[in-house]
PDB file of N, CA, C and O in Angstrom:
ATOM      1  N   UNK A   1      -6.005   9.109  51.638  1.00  0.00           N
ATOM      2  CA  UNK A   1      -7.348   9.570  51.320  1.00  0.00           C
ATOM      3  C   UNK A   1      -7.483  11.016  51.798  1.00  0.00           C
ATOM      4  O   UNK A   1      -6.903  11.480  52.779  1.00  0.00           O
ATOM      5  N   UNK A   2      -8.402  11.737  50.906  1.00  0.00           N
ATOM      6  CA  UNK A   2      -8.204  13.456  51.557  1.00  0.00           C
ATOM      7  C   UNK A   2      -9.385  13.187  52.482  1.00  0.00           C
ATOM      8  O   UNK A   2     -10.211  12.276  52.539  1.00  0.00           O
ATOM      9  N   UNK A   3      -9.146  14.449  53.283  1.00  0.00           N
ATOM     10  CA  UNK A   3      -9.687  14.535  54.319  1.00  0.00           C
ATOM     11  C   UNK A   3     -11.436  14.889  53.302  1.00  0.00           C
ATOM     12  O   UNK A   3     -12.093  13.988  53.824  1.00  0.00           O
ATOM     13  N   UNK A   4     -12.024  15.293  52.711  1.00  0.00           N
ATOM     14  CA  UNK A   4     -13.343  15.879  52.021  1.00  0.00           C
ATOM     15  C   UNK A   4     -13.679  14.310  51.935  1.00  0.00           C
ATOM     16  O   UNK A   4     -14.679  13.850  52.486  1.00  0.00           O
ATOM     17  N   UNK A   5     -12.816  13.555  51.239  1.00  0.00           N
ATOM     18  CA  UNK A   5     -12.868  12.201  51.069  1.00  0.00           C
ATOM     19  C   UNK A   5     -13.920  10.824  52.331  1.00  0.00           C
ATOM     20  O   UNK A   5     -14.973  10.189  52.380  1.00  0.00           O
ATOM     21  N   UNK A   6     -12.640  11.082  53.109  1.00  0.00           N
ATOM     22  CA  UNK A   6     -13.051  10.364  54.872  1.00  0.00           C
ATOM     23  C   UNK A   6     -14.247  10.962  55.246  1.00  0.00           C
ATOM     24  O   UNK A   6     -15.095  10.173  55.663  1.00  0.00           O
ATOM     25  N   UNK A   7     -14.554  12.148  55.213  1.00  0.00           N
ATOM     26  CA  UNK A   7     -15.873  13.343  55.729  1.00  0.00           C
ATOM     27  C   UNK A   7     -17.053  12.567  54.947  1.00  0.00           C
ATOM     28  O   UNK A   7     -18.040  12.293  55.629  1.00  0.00           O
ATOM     29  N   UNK A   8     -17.058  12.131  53.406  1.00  0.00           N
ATOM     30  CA  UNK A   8     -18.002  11.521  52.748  1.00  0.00           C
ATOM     31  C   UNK A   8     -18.189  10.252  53.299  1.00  0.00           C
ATOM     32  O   UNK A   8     -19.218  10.087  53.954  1.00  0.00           O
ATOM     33  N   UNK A   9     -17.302   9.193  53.153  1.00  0.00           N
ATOM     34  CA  UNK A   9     -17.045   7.958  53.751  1.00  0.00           C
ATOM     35  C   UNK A   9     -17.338   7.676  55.182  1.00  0.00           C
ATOM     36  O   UNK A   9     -17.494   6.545  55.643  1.00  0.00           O
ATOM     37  N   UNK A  10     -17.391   8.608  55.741  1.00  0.00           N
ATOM     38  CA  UNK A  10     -17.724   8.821  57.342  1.00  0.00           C
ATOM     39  C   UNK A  10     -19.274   8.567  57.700  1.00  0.00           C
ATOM     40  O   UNK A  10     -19.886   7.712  58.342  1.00  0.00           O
ATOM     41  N   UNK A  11     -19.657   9.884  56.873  1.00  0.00           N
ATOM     42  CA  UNK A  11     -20.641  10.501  56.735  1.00  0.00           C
ATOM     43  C   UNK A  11     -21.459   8.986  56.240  1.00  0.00           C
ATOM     44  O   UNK A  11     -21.777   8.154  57.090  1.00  0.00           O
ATOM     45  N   UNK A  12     -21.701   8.808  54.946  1.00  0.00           N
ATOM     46  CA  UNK A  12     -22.451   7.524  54.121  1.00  0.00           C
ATOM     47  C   UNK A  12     -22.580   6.250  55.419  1.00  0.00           C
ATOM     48  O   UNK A  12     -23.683   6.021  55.914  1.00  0.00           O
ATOM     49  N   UNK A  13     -21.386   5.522  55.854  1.00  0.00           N
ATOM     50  CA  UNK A  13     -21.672   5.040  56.826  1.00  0.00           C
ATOM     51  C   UNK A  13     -22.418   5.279  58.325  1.00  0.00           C
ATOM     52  O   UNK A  13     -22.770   4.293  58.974  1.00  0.00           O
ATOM     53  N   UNK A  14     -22.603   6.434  58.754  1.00  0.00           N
ATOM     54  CA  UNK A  14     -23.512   6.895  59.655  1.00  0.00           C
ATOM     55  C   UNK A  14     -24.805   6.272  59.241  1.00  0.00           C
ATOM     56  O   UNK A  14     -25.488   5.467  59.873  1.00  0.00           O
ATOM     57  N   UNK A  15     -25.067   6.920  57.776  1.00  0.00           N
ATOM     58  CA  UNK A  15     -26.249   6.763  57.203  1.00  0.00           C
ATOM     59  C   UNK A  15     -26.707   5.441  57.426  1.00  0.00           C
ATOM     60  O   UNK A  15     -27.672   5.084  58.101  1.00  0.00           O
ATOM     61  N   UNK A  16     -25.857   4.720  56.745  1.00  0.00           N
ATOM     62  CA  UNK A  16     -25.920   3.087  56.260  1.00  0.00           C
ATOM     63  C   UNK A  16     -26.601   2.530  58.576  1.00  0.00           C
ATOM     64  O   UNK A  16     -27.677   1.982  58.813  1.00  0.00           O
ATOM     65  N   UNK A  17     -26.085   2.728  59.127  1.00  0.00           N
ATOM     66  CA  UNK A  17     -25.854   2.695  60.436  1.00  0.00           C
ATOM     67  C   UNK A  17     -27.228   3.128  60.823  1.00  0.00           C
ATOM     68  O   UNK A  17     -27.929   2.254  61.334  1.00  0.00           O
ATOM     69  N   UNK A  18     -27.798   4.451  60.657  1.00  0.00           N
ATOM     70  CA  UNK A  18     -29.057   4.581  61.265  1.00  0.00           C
ATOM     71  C   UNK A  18     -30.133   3.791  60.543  1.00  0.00           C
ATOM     72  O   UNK A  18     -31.130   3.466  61.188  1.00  0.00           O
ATOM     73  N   UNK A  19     -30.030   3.465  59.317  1.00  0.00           N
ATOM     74  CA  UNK A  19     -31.123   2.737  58.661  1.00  0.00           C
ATOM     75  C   UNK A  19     -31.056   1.270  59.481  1.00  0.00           C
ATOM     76  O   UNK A  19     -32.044   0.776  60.024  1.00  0.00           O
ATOM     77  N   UNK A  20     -29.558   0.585  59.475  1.00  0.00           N
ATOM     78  CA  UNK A  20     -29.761  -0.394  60.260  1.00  0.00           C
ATOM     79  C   UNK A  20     -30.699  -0.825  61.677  1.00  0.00           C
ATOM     80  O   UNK A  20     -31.461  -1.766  61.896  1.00  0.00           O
ATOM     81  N   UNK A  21     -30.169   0.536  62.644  1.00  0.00           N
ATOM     82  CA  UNK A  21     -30.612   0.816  63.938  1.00  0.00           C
ATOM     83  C   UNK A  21     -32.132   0.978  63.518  1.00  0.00           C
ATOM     84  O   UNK A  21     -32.993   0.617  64.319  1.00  0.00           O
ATOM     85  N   UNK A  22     -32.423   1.409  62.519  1.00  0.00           N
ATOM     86  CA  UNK A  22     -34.080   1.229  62.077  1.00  0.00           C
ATOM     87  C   UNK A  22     -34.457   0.022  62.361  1.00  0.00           C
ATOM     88  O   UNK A  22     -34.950  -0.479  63.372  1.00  0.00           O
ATOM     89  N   UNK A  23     -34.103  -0.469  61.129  1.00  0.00           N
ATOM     90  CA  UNK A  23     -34.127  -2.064  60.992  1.00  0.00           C
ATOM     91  C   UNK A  23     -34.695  -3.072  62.352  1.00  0.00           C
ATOM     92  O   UNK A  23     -35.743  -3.683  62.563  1.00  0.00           O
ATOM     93  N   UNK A  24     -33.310  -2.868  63.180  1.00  0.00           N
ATOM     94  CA  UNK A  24     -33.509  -3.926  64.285  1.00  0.00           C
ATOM     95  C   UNK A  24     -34.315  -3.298  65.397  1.00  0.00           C
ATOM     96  O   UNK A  24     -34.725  -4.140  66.197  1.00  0.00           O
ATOM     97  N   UNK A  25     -34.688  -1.933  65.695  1.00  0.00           N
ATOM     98  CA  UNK A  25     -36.219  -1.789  65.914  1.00  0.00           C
ATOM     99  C   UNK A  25     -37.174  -2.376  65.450  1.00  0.00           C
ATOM    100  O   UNK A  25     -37.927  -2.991  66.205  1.00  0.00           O
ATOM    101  N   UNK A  26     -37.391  -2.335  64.058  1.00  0.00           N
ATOM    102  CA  UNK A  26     -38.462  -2.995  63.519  1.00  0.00           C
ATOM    103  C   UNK A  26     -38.517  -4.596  63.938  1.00  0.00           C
ATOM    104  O   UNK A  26     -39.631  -5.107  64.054  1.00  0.00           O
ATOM    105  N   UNK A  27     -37.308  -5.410  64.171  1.00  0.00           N
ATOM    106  CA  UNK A  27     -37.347  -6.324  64.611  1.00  0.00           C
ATOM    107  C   UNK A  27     -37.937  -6.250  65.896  1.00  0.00           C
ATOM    108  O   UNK A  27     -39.127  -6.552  65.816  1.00  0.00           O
ATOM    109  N   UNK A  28     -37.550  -5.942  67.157  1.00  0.00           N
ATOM    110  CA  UNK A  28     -37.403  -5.807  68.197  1.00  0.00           C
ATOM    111  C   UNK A  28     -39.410  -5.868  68.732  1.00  0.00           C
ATOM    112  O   UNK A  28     -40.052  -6.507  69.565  1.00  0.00           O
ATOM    113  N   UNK A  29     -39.826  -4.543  67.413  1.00  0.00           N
ATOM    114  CA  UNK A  29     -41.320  -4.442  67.415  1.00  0.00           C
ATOM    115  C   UNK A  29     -42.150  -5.746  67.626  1.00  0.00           C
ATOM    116  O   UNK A  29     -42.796  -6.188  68.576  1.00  0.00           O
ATOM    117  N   UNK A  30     -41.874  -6.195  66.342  1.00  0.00           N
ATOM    118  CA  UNK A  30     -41.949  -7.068  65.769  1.00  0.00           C
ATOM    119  C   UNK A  30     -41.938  -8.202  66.700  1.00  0.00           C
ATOM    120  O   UNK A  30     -42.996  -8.828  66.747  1.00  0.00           O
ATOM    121  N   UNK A  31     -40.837  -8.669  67.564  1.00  0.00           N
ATOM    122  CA  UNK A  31     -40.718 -10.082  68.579  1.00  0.00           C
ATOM    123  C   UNK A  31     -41.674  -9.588  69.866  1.00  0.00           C
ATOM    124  O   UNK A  31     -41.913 -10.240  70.882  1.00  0.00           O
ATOM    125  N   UNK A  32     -42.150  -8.245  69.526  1.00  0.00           N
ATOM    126  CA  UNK A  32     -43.150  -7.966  71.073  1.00  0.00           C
ATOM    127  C   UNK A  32     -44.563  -8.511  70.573  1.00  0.00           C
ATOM    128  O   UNK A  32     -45.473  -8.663  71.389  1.00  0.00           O
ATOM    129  N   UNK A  33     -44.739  -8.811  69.187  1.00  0.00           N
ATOM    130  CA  UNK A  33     -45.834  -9.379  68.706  1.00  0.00           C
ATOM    131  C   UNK A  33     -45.729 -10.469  67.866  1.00  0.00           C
ATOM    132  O   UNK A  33     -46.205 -10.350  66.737  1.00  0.00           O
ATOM    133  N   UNK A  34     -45.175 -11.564  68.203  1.00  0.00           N
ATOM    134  CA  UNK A  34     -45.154 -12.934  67.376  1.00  0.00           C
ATOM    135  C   UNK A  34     -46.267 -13.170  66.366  1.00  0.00           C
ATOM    136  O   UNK A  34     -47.388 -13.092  66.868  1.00  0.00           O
ATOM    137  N   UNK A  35     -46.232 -13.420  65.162  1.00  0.00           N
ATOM    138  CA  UNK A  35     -47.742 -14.283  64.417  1.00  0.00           C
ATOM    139  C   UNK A  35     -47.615 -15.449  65.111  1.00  0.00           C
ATOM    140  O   UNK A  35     -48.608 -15.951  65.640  1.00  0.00           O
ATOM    141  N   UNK A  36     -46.111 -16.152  65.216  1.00  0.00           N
ATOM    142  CA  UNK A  36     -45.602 -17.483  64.998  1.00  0.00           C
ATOM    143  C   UNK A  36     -44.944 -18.081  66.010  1.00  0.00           C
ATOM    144  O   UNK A  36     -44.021 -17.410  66.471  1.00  0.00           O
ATOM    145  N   UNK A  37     -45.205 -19.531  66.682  1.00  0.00           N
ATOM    146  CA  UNK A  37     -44.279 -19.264  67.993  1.00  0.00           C
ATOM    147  C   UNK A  37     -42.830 -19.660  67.611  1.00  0.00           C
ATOM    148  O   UNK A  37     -42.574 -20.512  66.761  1.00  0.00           O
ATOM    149  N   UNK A  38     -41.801 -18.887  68.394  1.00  0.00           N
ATOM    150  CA  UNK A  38     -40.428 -18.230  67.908  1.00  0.00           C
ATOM    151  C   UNK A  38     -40.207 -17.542  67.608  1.00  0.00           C
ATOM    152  O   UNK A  38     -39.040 -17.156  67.666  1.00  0.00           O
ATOM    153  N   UNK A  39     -41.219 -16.831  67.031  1.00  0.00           N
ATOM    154  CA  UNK A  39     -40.728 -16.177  65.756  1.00  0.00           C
ATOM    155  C   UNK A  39     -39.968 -14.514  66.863  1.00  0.00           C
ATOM    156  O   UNK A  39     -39.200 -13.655  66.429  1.00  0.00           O
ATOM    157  N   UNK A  40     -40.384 -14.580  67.851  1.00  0.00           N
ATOM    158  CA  UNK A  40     -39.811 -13.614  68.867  1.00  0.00           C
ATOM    159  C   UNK A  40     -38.325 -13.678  68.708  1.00  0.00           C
ATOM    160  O   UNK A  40     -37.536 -12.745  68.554  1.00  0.00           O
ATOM    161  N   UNK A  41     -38.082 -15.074  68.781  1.00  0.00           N
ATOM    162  CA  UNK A  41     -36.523 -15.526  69.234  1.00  0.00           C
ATOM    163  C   UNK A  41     -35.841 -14.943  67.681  1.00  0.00           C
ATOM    164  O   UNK A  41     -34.843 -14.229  67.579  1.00  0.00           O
ATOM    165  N   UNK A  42     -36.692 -15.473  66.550  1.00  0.00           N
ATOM    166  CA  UNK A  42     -35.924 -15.006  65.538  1.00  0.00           C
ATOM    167  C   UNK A  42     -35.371 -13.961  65.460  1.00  0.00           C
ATOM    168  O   UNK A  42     -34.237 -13.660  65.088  1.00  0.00           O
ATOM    169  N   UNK A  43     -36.865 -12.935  66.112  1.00  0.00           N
ATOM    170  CA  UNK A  43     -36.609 -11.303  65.286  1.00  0.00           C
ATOM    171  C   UNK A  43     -35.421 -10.941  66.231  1.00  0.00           C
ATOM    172  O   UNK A  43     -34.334 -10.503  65.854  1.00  0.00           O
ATOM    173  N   UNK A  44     -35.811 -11.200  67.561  1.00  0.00           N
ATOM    174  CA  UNK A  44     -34.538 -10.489  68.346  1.00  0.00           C
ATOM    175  C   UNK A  44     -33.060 -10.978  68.231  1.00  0.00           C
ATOM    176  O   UNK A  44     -32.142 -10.167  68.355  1.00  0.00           O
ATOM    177  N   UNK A  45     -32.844 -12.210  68.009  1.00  0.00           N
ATOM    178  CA  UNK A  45     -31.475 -12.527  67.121  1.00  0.00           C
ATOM    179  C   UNK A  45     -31.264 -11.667  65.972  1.00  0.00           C
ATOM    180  O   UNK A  45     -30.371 -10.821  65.924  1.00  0.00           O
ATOM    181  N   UNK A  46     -32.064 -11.886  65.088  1.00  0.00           N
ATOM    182  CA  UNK A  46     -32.102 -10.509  63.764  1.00  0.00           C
ATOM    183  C   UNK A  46     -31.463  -9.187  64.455  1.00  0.00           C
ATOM    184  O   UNK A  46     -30.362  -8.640  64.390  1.00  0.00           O
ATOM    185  N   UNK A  47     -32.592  -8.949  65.099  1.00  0.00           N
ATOM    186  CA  UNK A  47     -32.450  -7.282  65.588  1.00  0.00           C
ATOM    187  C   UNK A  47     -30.709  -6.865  66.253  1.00  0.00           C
ATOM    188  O   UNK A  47     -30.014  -5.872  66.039  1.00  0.00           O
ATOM    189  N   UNK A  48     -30.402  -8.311  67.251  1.00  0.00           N
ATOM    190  CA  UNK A  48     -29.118  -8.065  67.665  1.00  0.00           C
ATOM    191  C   UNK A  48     -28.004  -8.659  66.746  1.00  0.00           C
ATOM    192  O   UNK A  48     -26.878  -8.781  67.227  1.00  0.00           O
ATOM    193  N   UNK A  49     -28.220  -9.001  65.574  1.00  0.00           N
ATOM    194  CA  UNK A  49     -26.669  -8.737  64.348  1.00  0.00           C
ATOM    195  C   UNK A  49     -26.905  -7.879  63.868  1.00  0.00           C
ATOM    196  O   UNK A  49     -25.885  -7.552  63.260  1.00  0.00           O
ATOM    197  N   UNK A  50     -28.003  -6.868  63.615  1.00  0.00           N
ATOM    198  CA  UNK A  50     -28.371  -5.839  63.200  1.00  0.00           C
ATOM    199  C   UNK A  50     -27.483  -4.559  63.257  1.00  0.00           C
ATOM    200  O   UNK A  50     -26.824  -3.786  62.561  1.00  0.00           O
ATOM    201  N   UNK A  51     -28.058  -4.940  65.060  1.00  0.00           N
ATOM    202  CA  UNK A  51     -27.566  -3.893  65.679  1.00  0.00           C
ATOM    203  C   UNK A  51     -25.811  -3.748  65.916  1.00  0.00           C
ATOM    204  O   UNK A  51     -25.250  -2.731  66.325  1.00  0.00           O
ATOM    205  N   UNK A  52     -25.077  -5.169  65.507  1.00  0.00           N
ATOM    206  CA  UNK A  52     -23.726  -5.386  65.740  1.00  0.00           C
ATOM    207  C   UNK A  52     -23.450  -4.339  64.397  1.00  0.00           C
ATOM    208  O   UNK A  52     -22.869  -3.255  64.430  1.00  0.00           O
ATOM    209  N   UNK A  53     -23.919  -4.867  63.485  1.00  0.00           N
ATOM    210  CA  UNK A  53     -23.833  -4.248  61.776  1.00  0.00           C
ATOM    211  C   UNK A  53     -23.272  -3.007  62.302  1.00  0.00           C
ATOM    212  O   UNK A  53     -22.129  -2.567  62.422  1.00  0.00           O
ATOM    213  N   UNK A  54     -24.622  -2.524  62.617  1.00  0.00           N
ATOM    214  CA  UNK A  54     -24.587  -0.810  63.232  1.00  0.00           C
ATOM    215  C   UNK A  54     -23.270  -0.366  63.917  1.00  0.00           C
ATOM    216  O   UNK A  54     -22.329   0.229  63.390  1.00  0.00           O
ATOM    217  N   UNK A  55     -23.375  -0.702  64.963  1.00  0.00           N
ATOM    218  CA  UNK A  55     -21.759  -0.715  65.800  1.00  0.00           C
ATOM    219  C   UNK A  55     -20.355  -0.744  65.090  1.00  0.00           C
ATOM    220  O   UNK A  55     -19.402  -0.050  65.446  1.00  0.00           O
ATOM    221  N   UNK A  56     -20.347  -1.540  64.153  1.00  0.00           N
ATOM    222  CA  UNK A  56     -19.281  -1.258  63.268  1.00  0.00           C
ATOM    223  C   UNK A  56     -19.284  -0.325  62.218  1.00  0.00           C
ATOM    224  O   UNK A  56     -18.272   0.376  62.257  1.00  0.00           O
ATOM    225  N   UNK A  57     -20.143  -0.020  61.174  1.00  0.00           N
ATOM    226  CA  UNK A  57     -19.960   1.150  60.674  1.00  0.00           C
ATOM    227  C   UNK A  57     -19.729   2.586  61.689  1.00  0.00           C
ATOM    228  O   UNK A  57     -18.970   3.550  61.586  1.00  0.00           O
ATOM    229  N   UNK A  58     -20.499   2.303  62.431  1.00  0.00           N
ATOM    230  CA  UNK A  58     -19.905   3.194  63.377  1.00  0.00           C
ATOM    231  C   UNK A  58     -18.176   3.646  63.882  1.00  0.00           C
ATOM    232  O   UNK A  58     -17.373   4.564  64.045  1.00  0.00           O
ATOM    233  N   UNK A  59     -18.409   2.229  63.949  1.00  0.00           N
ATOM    234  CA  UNK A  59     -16.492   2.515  64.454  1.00  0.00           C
ATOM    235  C   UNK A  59     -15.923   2.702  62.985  1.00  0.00           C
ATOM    236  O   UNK A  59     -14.744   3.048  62.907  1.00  0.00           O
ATOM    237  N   UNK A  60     -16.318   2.597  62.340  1.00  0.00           N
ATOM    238  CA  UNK A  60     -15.631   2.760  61.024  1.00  0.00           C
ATOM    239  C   UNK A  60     -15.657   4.249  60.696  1.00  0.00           C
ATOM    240  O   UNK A  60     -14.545   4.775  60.674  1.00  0.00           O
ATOM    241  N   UNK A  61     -16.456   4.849  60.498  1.00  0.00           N
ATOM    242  CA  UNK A  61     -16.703   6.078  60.379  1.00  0.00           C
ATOM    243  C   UNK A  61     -15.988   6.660  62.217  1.00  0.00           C
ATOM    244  O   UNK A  61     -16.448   7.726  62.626  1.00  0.00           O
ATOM    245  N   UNK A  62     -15.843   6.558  62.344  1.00  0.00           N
ATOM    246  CA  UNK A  62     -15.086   7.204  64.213  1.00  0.00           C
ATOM    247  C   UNK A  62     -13.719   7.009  63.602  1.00  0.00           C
ATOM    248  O   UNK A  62     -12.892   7.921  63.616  1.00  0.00           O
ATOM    249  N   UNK A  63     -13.517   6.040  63.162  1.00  0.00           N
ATOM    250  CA  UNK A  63     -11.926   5.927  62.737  1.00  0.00           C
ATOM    251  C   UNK A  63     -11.594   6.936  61.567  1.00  0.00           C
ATOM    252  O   UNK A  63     -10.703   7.760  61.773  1.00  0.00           O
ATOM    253  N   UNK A  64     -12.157   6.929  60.530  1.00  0.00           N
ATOM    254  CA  UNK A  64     -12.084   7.964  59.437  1.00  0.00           C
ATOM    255  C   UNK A  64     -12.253   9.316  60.141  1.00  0.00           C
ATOM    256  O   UNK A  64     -11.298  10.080  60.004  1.00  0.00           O
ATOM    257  N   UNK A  65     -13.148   9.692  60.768  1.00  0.00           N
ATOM    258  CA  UNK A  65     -12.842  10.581  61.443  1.00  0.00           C
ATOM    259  C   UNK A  65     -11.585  11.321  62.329  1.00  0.00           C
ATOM    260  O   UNK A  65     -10.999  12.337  61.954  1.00  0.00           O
ATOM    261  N   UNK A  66     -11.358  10.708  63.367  1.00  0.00           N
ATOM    262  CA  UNK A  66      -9.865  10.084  63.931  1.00  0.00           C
ATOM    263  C   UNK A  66      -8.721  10.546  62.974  1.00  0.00           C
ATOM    264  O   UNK A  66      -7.939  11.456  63.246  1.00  0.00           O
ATOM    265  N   UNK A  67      -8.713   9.899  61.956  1.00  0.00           N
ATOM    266  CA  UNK A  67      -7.467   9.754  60.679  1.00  0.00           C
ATOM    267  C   UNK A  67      -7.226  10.527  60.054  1.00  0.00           C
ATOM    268  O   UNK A  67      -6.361  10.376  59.191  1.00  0.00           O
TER     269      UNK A  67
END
């Protein structure tokens, strides 16, 4: 893969990554104010595969970088 290539691919996943890290904020918000009881437990389970999501595009893009 050319390097302009990995720089795009890098790059897009960052992206993909901060929208996530959005995301499981919004969860996180969200379990500080239940409608529903649980529904805390839900969001913050949500919020933390979310946030795993995140962590790996990350390393994904660190590796393209790297390469």
């Amino acid at each position: 893969m050319k390097t302009a290539e990995k720089k795009l691919k890098a790059a897009k996943l960052r992206i993909l990554a901060t929208g996530q890290r959005a995301m499981a904020a919004r969860y996180r918000r969200q379990a500080a104010h239940p409608v529903y009881p649980g529904q805390d437990t839900i969001c913050l389970d949500k919020a933390d595969q979310i946030t795993a999501l995140a962590a790996r595009e990350e390393a994904e893009a660190a590796i393209l970088d790297a390469g």
